[in-house]
TIMAR-454570 format. One record per residue: x, y, z of N, C-alpha, C in turn; residue number from 1; residue in one letter. Coordinates in steps of 0.2 Angstrom, whole numbers, plus 5000, padded with zeros to 4 digits. Layout:
N
- n_px, n_py, n_pz, ca_px, ca_py, ca_pz, c_px, c_py, c_pz, nr, rest
- X, Y, Z, X, Y, Z, X, Y, Z, NUM, a
...
***
This chain:
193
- n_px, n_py, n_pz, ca_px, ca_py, ca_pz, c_px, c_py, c_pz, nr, rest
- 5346, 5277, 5442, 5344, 5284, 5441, 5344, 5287, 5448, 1, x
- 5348, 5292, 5448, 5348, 5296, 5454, 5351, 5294, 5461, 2, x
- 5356, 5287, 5459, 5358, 5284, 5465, 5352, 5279, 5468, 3, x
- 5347, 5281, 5465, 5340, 5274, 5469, 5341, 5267, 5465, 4, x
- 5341, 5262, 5469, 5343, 5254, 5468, 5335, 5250, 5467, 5, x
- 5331, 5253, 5467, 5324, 5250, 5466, 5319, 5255, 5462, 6, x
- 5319, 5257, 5454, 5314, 5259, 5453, 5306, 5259, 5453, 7, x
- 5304, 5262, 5450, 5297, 5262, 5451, 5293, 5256, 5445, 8, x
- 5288, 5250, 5445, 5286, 5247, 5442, 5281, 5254, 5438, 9, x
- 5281, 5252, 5431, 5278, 5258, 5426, 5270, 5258, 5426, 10, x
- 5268, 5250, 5430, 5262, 5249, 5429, 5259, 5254, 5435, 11, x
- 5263, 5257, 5438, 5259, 5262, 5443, 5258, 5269, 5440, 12, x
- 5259, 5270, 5434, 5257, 5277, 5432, 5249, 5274, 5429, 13, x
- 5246, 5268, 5428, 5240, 5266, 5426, 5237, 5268, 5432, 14, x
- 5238, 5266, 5439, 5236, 5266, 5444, 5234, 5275, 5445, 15, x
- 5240, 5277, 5443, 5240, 5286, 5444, 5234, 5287, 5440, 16, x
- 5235, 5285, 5433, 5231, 5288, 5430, 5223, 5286, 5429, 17, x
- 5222, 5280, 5434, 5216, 5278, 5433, 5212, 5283, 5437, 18, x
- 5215, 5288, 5442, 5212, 5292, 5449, 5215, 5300, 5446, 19, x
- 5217, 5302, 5441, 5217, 5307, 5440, 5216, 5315, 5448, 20, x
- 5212, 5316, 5449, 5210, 5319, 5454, 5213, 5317, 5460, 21, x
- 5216, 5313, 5463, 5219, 5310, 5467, 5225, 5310, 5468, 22, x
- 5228, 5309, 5462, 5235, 5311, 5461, 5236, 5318, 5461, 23, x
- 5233, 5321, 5456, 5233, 5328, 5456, 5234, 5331, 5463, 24, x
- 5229, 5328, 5468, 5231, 5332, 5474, 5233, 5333, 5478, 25, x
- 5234, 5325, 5477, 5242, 5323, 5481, 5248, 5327, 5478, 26, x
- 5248, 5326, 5473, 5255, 5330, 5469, 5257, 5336, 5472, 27, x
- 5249, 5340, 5474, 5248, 5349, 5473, 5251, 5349, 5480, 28, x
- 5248, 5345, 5486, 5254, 5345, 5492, 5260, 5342, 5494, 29, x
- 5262, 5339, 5489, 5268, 5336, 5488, 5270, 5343, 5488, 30, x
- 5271, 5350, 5482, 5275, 5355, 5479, 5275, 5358, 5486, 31, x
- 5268, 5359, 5489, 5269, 5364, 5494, 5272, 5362, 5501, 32, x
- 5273, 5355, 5501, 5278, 5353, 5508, 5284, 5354, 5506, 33, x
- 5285, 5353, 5499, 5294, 5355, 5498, 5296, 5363, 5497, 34, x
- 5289, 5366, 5497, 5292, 5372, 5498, 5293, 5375, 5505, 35, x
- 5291, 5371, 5509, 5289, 5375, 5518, 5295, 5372, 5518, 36, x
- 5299, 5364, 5515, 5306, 5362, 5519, 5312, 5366, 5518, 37, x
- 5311, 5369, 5512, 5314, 5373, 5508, 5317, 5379, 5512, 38, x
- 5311, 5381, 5514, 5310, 5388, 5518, 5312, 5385, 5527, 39, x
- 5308, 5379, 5527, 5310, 5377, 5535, 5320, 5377, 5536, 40, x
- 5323, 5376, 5530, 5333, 5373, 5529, 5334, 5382, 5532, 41, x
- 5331, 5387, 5526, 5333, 5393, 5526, 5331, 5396, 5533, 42, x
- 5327, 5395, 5537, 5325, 5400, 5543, 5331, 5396, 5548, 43, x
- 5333, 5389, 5547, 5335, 5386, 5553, 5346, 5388, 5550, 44, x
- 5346, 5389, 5544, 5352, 5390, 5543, 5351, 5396, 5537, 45, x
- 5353, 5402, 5541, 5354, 5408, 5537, 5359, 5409, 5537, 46, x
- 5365, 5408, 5540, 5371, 5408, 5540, 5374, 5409, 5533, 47, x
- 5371, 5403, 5529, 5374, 5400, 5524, 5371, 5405, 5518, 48, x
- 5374, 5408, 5515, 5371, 5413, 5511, 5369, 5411, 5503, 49, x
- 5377, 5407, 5502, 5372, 5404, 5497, 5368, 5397, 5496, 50, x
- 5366, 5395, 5501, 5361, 5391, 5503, 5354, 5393, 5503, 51, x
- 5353, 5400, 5508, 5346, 5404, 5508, 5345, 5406, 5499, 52, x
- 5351, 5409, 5498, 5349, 5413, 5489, 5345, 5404, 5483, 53, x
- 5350, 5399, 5486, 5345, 5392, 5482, 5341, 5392, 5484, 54, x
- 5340, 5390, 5490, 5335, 5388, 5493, 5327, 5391, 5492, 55, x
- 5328, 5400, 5491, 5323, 5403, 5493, 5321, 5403, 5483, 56, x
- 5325, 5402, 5479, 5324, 5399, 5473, 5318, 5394, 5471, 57, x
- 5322, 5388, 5476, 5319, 5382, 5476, 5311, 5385, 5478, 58, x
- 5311, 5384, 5483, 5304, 5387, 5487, 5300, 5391, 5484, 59, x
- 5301, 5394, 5480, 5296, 5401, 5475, 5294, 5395, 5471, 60, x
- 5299, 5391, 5467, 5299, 5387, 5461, 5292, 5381, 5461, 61, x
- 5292, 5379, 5469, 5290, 5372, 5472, 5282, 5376, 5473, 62, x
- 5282, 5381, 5475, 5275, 5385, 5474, 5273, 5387, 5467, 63, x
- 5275, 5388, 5464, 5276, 5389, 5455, 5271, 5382, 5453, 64, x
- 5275, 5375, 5457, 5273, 5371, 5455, 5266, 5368, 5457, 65, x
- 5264, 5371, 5463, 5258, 5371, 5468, 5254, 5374, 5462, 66, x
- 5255, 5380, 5460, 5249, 5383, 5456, 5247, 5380, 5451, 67, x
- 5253, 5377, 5446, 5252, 5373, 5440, 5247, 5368, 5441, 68, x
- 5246, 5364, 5446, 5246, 5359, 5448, 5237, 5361, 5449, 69, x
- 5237, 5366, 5455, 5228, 5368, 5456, 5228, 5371, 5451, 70, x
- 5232, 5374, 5445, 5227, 5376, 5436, 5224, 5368, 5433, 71, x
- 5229, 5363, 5432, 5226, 5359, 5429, 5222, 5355, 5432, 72, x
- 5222, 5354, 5439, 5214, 5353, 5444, 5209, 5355, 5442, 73, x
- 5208, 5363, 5442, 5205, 5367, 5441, 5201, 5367, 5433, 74, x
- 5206, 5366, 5427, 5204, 5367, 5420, 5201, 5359, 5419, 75, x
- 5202, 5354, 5421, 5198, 5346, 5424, 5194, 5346, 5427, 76, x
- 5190, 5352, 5429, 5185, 5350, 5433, 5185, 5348, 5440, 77, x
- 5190, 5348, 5443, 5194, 5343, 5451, 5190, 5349, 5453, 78, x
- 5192, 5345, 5459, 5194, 5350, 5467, 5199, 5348, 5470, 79, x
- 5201, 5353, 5473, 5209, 5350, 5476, 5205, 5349, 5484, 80, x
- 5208, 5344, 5486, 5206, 5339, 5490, 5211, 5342, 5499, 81, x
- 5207, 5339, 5503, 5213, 5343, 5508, 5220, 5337, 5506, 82, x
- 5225, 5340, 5512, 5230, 5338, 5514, 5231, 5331, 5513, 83, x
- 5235, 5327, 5511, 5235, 5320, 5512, 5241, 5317, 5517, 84, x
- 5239, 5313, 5520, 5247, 5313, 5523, 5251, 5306, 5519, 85, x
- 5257, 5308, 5519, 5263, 5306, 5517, 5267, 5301, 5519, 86, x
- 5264, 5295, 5521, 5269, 5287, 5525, 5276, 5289, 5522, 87, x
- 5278, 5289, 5517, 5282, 5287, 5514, 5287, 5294, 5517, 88, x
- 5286, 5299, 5517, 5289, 5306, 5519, 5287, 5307, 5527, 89, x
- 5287, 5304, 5530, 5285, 5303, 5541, 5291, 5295, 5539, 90, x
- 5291, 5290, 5534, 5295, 5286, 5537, 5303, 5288, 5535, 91, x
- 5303, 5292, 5530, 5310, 5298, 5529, 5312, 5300, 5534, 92, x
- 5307, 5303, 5538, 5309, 5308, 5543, 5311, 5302, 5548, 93, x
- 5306, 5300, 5550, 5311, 5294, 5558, 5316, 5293, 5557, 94, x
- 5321, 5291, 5550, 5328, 5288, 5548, 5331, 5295, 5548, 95, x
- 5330, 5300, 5548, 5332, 5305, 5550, 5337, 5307, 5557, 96, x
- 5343, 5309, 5557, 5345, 5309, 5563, 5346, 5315, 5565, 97, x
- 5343, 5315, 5574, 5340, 5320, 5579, 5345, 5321, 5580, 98, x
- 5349, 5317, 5584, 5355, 5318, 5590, 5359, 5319, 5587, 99, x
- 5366, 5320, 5591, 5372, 5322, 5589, 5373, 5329, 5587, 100, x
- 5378, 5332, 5582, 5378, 5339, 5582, 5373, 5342, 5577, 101, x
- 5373, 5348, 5578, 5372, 5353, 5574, 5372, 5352, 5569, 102, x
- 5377, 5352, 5565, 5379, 5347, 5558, 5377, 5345, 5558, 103, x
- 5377, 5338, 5562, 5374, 5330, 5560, 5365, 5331, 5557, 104, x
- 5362, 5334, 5560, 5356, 5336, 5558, 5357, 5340, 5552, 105, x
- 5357, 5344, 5551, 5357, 5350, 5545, 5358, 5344, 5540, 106, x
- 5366, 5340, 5537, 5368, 5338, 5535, 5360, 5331, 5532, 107, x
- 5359, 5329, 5539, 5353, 5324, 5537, 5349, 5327, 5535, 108, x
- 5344, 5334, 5537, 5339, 5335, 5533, 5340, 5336, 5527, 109, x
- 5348, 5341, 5523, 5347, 5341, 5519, 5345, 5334, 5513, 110, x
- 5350, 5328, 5516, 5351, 5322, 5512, 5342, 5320, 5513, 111, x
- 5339, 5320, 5518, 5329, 5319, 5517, 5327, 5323, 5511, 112, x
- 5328, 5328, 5511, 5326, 5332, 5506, 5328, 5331, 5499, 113, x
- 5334, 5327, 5497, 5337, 5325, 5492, 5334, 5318, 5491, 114, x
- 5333, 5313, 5495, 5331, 5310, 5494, 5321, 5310, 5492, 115, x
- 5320, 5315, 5495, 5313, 5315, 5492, 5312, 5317, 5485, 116, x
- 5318, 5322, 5484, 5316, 5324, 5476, 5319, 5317, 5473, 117, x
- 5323, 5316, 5473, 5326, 5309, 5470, 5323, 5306, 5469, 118, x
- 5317, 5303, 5473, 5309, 5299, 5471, 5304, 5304, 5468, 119, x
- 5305, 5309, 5470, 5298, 5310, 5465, 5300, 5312, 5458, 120, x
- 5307, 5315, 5458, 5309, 5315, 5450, 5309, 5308, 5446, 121, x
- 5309, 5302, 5448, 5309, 5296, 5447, 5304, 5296, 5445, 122, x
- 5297, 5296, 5450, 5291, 5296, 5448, 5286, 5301, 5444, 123, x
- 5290, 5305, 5443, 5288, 5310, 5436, 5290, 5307, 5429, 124, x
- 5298, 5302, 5430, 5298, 5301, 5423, 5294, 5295, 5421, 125, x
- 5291, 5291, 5428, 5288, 5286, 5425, 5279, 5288, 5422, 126, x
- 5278, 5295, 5428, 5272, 5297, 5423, 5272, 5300, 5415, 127, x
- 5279, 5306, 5417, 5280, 5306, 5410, 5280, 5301, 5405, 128, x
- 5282, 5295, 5403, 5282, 5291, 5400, 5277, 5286, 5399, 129, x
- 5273, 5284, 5404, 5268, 5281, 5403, 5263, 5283, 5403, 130, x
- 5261, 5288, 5405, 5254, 5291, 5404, 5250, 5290, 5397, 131, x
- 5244, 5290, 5398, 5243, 5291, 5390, 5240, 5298, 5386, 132, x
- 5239, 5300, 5392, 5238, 5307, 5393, 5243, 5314, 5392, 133, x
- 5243, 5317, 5385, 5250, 5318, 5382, 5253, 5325, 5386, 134, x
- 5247, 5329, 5387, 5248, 5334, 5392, 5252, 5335, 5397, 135, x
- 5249, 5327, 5403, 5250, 5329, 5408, 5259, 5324, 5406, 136, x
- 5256, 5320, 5404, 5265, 5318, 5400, 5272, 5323, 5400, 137, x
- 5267, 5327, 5396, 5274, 5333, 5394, 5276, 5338, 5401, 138, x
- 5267, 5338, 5406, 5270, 5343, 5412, 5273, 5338, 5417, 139, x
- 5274, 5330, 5418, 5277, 5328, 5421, 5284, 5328, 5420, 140, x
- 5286, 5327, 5414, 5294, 5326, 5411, 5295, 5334, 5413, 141, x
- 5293, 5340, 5411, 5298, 5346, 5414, 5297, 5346, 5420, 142, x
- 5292, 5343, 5426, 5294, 5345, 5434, 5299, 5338, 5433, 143, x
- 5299, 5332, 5430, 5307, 5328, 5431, 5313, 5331, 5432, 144, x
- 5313, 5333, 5425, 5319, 5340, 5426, 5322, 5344, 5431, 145, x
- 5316, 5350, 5432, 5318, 5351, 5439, 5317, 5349, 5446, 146, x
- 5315, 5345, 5449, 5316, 5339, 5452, 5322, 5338, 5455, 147, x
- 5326, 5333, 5447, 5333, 5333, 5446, 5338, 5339, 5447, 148, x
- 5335, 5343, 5447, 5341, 5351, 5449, 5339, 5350, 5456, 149, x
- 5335, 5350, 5458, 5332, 5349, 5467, 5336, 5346, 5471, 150, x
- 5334, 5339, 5468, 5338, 5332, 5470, 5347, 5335, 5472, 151, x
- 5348, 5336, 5465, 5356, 5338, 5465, 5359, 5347, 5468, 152, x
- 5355, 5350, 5470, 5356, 5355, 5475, 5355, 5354, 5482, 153, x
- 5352, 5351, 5484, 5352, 5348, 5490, 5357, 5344, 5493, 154, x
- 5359, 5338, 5489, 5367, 5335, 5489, 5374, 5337, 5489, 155, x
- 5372, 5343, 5484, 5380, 5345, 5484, 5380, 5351, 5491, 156, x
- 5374, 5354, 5493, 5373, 5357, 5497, 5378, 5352, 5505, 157, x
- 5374, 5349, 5504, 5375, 5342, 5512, 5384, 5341, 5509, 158, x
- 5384, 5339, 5505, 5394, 5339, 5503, 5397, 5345, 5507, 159, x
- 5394, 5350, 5503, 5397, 5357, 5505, 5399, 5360, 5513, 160, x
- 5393, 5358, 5517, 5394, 5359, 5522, 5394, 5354, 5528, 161, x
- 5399, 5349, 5526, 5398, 5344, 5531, 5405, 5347, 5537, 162, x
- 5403, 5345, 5541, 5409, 5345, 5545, 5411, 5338, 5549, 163, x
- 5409, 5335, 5554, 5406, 5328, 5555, 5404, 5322, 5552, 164, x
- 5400, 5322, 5547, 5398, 5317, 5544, 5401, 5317, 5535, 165, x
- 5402, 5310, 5535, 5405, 5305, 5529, 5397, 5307, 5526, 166, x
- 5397, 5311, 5521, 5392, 5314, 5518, 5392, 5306, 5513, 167, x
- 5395, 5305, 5510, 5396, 5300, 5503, 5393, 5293, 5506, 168, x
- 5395, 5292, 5514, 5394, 5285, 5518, 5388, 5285, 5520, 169, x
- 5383, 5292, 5522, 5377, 5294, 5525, 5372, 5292, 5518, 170, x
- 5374, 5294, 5513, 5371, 5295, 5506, 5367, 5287, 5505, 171, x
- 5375, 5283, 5506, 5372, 5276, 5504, 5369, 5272, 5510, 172, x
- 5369, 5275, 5515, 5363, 5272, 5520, 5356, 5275, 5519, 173, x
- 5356, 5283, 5515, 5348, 5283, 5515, 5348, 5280, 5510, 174, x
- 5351, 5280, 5505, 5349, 5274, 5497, 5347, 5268, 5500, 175, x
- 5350, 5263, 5504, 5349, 5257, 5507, 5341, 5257, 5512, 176, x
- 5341, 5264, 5516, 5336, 5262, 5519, 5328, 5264, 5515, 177, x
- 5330, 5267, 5509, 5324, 5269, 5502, 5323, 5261, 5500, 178, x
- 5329, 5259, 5498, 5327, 5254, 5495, 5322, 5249, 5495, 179, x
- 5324, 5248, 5504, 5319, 5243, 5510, 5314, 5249, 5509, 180, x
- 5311, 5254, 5511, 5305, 5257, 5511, 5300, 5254, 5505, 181, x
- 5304, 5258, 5499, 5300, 5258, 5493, 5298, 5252, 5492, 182, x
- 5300, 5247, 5494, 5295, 5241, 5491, 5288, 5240, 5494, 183, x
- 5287, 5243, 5499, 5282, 5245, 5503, 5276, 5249, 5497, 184, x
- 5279, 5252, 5495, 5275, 5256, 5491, 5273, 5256, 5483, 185, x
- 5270, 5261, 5481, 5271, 5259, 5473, 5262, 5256, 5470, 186, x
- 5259, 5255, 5474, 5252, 5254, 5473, 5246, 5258, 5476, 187, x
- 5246, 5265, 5475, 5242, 5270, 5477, 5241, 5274, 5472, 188, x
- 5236, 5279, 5471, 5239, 5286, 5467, 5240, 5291, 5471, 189, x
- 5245, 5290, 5473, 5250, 5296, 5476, 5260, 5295, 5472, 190, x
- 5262, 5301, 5474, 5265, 5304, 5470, 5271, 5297, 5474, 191, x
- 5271, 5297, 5482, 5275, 5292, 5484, 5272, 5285, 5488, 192, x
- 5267, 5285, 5485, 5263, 5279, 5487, 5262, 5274, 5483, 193, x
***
């Protein structure tokens, strides 16, 4: 699914779903970091015209999903909890590459960005699917969806504008290096935990 070579164990949507609240708000800053990265691609490259028009797309939609997220906190009872940090998205980013050009960055950020929805869409369809909880079921399976448009505009993006970098070579080195991560993970309720 999605180029990932180690999917997610299903038994972790019990774990998601034992902590409701938890997940929930982790989820609800998960939307809101992919919207700042979203916004962060577009301030760092305006150039790209129609890069800014998806991107600022993406970023309304990823906030879209922030507010869903604080409604069904909200109508539960929850509170939405501060900020969680993210091991899983800080160890993306180190595998990320600094140096070199201009390109070589941009290109990389975008392929981080890809990679991240690539896991969370993954792990939307395993809520989707195992939850027992039919609501939150149906609202995982449409953010999988979009997700997957996410995942896949970000990549044809990074294609589009490579100039220096073997986009398709680069690709299989993040897959590789998720692979080894994600086993790391998968026992938390967090969205990549």
């Amino acid at each position: 699914m999605l180029g990932l070579t180690l999917l997610t164990d299903p038994r972790w949507a019990n774990i998601a779903e034992d902590n409701l609240e938890e997940i929930l708000t982790d989820h609800a800053w998960c939307e809101q970091k992919a919207a700042s990265n979203a916004i962060s691609l577009i301030t760092n490259n305006p150039e790209h015209t129609d890069l800014v028009h998806e991107l600022t797309a993406i970023a309304i939609e990823e906030m879209q999903h922030f507010q869903l997220v604080i409604d069904i906190i909200k109508q539960r009872g929850y509170t939405l909890g501060r900020e969680r940090k993210d091991d899983y998205v800080n160890q993306l980013m180190k595998f990320s590459k600094k140096d070199g050009s201009r390109n070589t960055a941009f290109i990389d950020r975008l392929l981080f960005a890809a990679m991240i929805e690539a896991r969370s869409c993954e792990r939307f369809r395993v809520l989707s699917q195992h939850i027992r909880d039919k609501e939150l079921a149906k609202f995982y399976y449409d953010l999988m969806v979009s997700e997957a448009n996410h995942y896949t505009t970000f990549l044809n993006f990074a294609r589009k504008y490579t100039i220096d970098v073997d986009v398709e070579k680069r690709w299989r080195e993040w897959l590789a290096f998720e692979n080894e991560l994600i086993q790391s993970y998968g026992t938390k309720e967090q969205i990549h935990g």
